[in-house]
GUSE-885718 format. One record per residue: x, y, z of N, C-alpha, C in turn; residue in three letters. Coordinates in steps of 0.02 Angstrom, whole numbers, plus 50000, padded with zeros to 5 digits. Each point is the difference from the previous one (the first is absolute). Example, Ala and Ser with C-alpha at 12.3 -4.5 7.8 and 13.67 -1.06 7.14 Angstrom:
# GUSE-885718
506604971650390499555005950000500455006050000ala499825005349964500425005950003499615005550037ser
# end
This chain:
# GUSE-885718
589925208553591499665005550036499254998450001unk499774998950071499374999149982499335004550003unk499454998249976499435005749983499735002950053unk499865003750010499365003950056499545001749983unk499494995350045499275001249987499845006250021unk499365004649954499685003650007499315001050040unk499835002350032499274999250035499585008050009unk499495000249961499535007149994499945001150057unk500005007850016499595001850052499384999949990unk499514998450043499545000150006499564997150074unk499425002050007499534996950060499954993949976unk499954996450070499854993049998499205000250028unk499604992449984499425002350017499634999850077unk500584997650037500105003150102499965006250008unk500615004249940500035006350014499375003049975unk499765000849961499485003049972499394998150059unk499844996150026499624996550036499815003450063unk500615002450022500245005350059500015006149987unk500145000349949499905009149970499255002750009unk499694993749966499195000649984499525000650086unk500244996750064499904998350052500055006750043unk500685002949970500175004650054499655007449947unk499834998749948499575004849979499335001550039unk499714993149985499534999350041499645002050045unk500434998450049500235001450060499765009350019unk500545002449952500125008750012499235001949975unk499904998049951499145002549969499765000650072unk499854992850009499484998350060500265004950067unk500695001950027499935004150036500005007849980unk500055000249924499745007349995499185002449994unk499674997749991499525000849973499425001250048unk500164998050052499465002850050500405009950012unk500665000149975500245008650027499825001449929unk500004997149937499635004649967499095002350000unk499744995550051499314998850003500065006250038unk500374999450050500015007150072500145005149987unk500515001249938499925006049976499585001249947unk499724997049980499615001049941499395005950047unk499764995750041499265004150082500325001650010unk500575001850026500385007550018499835006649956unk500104998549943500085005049943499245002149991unk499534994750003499375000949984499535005150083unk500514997150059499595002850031500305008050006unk500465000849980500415005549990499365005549966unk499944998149926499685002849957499345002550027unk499654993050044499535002650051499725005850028unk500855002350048499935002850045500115006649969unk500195000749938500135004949945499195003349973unk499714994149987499195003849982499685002850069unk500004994350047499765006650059500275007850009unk500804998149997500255009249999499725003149965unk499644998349925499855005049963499495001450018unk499584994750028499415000350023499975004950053unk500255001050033500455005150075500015007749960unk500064998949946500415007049976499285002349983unk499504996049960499385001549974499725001950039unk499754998350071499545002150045500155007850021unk500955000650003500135006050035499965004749937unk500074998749938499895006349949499315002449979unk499674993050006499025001650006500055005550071unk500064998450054500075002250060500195008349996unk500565001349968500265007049983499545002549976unk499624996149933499755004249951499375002250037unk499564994650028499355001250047499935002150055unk500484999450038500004998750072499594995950047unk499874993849928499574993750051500554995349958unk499804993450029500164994749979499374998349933unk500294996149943499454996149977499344997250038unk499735001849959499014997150035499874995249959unk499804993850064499904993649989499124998350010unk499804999849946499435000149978499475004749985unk500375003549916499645005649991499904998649924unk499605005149954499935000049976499415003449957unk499694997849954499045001249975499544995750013unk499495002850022499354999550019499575001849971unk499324997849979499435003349970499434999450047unk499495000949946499464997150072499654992449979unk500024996050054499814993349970499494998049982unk500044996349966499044994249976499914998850057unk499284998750015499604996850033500354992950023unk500084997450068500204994349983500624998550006unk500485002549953500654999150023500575001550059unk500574996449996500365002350042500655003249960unk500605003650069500555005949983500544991349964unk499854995750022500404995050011499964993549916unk499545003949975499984997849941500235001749946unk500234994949917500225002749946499765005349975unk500445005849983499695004949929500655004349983unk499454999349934500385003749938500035005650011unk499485004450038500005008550000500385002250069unk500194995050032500195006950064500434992650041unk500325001950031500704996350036499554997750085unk499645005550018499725000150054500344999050059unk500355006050015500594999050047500274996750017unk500104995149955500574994750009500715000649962unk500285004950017500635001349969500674999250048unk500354996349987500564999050085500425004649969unk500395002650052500505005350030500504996949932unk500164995250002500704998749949499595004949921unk499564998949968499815004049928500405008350024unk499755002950075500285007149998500824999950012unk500304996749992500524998149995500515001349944unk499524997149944500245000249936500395004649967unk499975003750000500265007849974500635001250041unk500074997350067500655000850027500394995550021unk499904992949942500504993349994499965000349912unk500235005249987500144999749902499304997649975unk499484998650011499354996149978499555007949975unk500415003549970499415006249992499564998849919unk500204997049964499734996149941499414998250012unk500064994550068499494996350007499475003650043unk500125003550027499765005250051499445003149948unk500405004949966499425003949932499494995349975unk500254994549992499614993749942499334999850067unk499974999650056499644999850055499385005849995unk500425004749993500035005850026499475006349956unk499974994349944499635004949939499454991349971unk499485005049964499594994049987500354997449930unk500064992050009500354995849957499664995749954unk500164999549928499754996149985500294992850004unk499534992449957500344995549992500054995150064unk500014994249984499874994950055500804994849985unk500004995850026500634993350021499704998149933unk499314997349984500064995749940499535003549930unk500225006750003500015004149942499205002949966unk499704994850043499195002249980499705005249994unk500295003250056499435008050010500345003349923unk500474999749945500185005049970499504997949937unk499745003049958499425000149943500514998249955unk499844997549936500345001149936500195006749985unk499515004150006500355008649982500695003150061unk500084996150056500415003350019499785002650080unk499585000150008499495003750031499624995450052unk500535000850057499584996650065499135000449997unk499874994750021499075000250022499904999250066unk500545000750070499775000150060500805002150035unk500035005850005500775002850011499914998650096unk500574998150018499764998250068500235010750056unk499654998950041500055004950043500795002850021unk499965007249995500645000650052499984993750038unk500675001750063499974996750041499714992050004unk499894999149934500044992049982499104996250038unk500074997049991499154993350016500334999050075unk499774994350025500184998250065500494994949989unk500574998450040500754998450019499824992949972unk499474995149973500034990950009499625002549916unk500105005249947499964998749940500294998049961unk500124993349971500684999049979499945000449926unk499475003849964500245004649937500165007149982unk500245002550073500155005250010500865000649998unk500395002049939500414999650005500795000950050unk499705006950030500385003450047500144994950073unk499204996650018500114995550050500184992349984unk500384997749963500234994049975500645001349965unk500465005750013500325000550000500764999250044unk500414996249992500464997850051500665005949999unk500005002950053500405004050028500704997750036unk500695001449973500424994450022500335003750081unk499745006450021500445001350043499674995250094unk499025001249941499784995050059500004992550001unk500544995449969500054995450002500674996750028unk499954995350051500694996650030500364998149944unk500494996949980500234994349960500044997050036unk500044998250068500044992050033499244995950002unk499375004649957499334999650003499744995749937unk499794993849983500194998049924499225001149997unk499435003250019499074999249983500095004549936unk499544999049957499985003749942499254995849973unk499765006849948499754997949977499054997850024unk499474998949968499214999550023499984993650049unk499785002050054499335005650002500135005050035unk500805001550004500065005750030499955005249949unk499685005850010500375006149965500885001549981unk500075007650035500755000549991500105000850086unk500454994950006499984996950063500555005550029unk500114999950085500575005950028500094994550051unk500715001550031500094995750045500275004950068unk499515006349975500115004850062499505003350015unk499495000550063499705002250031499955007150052unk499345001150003500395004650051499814999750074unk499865001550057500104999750076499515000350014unk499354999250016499344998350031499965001050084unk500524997950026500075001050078499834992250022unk500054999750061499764992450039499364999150010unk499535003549968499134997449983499975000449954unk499504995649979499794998049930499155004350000unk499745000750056499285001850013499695008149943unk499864998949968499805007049924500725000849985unk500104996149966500755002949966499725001949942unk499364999049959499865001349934499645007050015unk499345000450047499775004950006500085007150029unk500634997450075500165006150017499465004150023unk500055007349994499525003450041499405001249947unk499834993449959499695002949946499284994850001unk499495001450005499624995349993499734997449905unk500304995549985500075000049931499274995249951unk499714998850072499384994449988499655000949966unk499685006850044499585006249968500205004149965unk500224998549956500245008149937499614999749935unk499405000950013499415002349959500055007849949unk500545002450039500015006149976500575001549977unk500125009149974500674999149976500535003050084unk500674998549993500225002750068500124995550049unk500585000250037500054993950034499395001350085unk499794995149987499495002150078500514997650075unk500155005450000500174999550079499674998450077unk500224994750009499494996250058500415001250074unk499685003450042500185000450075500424995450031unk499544992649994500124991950027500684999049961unk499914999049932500744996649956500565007350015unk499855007050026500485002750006500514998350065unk499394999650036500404997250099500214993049992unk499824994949956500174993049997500685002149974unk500145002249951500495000949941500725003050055unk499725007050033500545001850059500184995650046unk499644992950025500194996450065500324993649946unk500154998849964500104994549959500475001949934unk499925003149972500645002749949500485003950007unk500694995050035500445004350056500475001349958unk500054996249905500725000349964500165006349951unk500555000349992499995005349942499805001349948unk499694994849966499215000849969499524998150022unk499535002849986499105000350007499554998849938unk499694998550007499394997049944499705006849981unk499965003449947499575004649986500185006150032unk500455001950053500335005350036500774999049981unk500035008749977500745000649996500405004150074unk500484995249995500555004150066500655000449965unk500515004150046500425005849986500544996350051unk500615000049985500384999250051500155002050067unk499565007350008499865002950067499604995250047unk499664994449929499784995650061499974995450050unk500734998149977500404995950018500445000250063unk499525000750041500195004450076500604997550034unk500024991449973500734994850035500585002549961unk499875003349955500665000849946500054997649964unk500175000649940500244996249929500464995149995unk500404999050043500564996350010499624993550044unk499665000950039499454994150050499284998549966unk500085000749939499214999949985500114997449898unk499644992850009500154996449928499645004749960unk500155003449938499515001449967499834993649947unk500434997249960499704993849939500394992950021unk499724994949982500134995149999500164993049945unk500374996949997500034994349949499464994950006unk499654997649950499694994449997500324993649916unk499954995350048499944994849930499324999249961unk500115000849931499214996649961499954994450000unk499254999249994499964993349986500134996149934unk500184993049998500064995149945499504994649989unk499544999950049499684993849979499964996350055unk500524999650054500124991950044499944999350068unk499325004250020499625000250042500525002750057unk500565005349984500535002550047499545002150055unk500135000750069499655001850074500095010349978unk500505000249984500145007249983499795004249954unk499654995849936500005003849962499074999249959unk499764995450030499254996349976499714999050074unk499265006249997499955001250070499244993150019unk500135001150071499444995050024499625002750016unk499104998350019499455005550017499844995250061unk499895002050054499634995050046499295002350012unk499815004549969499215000449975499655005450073unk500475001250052499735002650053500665008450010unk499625005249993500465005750004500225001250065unk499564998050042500345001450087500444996550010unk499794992849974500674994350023500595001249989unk500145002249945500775003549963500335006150043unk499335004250034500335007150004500004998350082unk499574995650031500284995950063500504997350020unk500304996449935500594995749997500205001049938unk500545003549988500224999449924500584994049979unk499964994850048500364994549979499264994149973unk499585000749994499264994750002500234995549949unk500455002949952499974995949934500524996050028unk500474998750020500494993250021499754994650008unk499344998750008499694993850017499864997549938unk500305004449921500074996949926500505001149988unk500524999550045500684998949973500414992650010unk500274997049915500274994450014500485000150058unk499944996550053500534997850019500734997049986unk499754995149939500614996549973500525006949961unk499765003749952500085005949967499875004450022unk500205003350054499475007450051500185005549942unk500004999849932500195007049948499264997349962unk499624995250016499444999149950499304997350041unk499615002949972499284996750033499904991849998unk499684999150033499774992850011499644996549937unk500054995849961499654998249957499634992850028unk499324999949992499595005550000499825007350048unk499675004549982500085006150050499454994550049unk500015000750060499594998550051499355003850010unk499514997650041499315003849988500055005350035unk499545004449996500065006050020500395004649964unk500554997949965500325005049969500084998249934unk500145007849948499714997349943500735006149954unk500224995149952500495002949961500005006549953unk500065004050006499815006349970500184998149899unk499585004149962500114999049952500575002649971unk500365001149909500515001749994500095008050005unk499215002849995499995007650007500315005150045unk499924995850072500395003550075500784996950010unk500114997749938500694999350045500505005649960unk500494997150065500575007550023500475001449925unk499845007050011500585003149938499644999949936unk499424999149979499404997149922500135007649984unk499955005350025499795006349968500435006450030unk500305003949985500405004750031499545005249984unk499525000949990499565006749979499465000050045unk499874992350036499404999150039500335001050072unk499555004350051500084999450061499934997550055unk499474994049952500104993250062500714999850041unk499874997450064500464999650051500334991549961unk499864997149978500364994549950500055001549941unk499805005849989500515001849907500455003850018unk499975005450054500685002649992500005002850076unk499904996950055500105001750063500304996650051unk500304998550044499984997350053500095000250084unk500064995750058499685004950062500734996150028unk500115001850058500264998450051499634999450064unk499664993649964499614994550063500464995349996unk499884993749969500284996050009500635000749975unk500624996850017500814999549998500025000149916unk500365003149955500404998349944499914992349978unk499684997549921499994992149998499274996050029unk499705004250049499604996950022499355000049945unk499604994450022499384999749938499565007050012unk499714998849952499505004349961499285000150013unk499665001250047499234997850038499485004650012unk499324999549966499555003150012499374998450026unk499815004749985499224998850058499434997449980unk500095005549921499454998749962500094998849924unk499704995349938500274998649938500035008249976unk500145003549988500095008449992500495003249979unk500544996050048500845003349974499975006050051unk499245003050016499965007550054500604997850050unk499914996350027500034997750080500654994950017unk500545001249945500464993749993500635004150051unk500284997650022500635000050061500404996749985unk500515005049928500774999549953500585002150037unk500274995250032500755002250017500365001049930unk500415002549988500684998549961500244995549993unk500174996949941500464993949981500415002949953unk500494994649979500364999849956500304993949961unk500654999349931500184993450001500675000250028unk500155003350024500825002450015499954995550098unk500774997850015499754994350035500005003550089unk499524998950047500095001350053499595007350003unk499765003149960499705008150012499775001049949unk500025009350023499545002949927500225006950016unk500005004849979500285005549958499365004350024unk500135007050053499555005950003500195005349989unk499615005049969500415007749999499815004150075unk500545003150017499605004050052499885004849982unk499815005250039499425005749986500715006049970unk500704998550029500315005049981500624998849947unk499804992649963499974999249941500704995750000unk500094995350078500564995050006499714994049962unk500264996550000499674991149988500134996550046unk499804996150006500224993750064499844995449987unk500324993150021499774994850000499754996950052unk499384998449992499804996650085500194992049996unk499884996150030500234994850040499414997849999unk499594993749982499444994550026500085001550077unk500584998850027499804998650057500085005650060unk499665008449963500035002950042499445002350046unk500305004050071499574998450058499255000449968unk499564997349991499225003149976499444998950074unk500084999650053499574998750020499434993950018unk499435000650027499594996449977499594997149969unk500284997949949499535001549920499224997450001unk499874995350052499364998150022499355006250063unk500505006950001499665004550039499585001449934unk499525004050005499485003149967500155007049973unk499815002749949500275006849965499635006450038unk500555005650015499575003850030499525004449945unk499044998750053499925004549929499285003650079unk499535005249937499735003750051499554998350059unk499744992750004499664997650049500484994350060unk500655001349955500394995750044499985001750074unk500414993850048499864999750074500795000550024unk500245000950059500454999449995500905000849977unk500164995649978500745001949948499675000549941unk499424999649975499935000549940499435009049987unk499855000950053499665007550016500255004449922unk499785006850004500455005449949500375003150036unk500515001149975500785001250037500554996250031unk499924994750006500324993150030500414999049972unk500674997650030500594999449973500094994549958unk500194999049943500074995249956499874990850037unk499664996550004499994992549997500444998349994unk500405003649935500264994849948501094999250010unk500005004550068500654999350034500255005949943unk500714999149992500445004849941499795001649933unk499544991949975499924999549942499415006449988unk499684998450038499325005250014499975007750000unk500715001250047500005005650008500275004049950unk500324995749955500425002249928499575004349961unk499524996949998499415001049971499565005950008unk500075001850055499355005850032500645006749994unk499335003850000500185008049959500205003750045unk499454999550046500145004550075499684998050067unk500194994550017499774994450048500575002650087unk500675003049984500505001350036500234994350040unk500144995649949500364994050035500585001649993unk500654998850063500655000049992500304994349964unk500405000449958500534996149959500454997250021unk500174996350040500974999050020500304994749954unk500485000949980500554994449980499955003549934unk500104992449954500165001549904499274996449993unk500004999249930499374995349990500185000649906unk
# end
């Protein structure tokens, strides 16, 4: 009777070879759908902080019957010499953006009080004495929005932050990656009907000129230094953006997020495309290295999203001039005079609230107009006159409060 050989199961090293291949394989085609849902989920979460953001405006709204006021705050009377636009410890100097009145009706009422009452104590612990006993307690209503030993404003707030957004961290403050609606001019978005040059005294001085400039030129649902009410919103809440998404900056000279100055304020508000003539071509998401003459790279102070407490139109604003994505361009080194579309990192658009507290996503490539027409403001000629129908095609009209442009389609 003869023997029978035995033989183990086991992989041979073909089979294993193929196992390992067709593993491979599956990784490599999963991994871009876990990449897609991963920005799915994130832009999800997104569109989740705007709603709340939606909910905040309309419960401020109930409680006041205005919207948050975007650029308010304390005032004293100034030194000799200075300007509203400079650091201090004693008074904010109406530079407070609409998102701080916010606070209290996105769970932030903690931080709100800490604001809200005079505080002691700094970021790096100095102001407190050995006994206990602050030696320079900062003001209600906090110093001005670019103090960054002011605790309340260096504080990071997570409902105003994307997760598809990775900026963190100096020389920004506590950065937001949500803005609010400026309209399709950029022309006094800081001053509004306020002449802020001259404030020698205590009281905001109300100027005739910056009041009629401010009416032919600040068409969005916020205003610089003037509060409005949803009554004002003559197109409707449903046709009219109130906030917007922006990306912060990181460092890498992004077109969107690190603004350019071309040193001339007409040229910009003539043409609010001027700055393309510093955009790489090879890379059209980044400036030209080197910037070309005439135009000059803004420092790390003005770029987009640095401060959610400041009302710069690049700390926490943006317009519907130029299309969603498009660069970042001003007139003058100032940050006054900069012309911020919306960006984002989420791919193809960016994320707006409307006035009656939907979200939407816009599209890069929706209708905007002629982004090379000129902004309408009070000496304008023409399509750019006061009252003139948006330049800026759909994108434009999104934007304006009570302009009575008709809407058709989706968007």
């Amino acid at each position: 009777m003869g023997i029978r050989s035995k033989r183990s199961a086991a992989f041979t090293l073909v089979e294993l070879l193929v196992v390992i291949a067709i593993i491979g394989v599956l990784v490599g085609l999963l991994l871009p759908a876990v990449q897609a849902a991963r920005e799915a989920a994130r832009r999800m979460s997104c569109s989740n902080n705007f709603k709340q953001l939606g909910l905040a405006n309309h419960n401020y709204h109930a409680a006041y019957n205005v919207l948050p006021h975007h650029g308010t705050g304390t005032k004293v009377i100034n030194a000799a010499g200075t300007g509203w636009w400079q650091a201090r410890n004693t008074e904010n100097s109406w530079r407070v953006s609409a998102i701080a009145g916010m606070l209290p009706f996105m769970e932030q009422q903690a931080l709100w009080e800490q604001i809200t009452n005079p505080m002691v104590g700094r970021v790096d612990r100095q102001a407190i004495a050995p006994g206990g006993i602050a030696t320079s307690p900062w003001p209600a209503m906090g110093p001005t929005p670019d103090t960054v030993q002011y605790i309340p404003w260096v504080t990071e707030i997570a409902p105003l932050r994307c997760p598809s957004d990775p900026g963190v961290g100096l020389p920004a403050l506590g950065r937001t990656n949500y803005g609010v609606c400026l309209g399709d001019s950029h022309i006094l978005n800081l001053e509004g009907p306020i002449n802020r040059v001259n404030t020698d005294s205590v009281g905001r001085p109300h100027s005739a000129g910056f009041f009629s400039s401010s009416l032919a030129a600040n068409r969005g649902a916020f205003v610089g230094a003037q509060q409005l009410g949803l009554r004002d919103i003559l197109d409707g809440t449903a046709n009219t953006v109130l906030m917007g998404e922006m990306a912060t900056d990181i460092g890498d000279r992004d077109i969107r997020t690190a603004p350019i100055f071309s040193g001339n304020t007409n040229q910009v508000r003539d043409n609010p495309s001027t700055c393309q003539a510093a955009v790489d071509p090879a890379r059209p998401r980044f400036w030209v290295n080197p910037i070309p003459g005439g135009y000059l790279l803004a420092t790390s102070t003005f770029n987009r999203g640095f401060r959610w407490a400041d009302y710069y139109p690049w700390a926490s604003g943006m317009h519907t001039i130029l299309a969603p994505n498009r660069e970042v361009c001003g007139g003058v080194n100032g940050g006054a005079n900069l012309v911020c579309p919306p960006s984002s990192r989420h791919q193809g658009g960016v994320h707006v609230l409307m006035a009656d507290g939907a979200v939407k996503f816009i599209t890069d490539s929706i209708e905007a107009g002629n982004s090379r027409n000129g902004v309408v403001h009070l000496t304008g000629t023409l399509n750019r006159a006061p009252g003139s129908i948006s330049p800026y095609g759909l994108w434009g009209a999104l934007g304006t409060r009570g302009n009575s442009e008709v809407l058709s389609g989706q968007f």
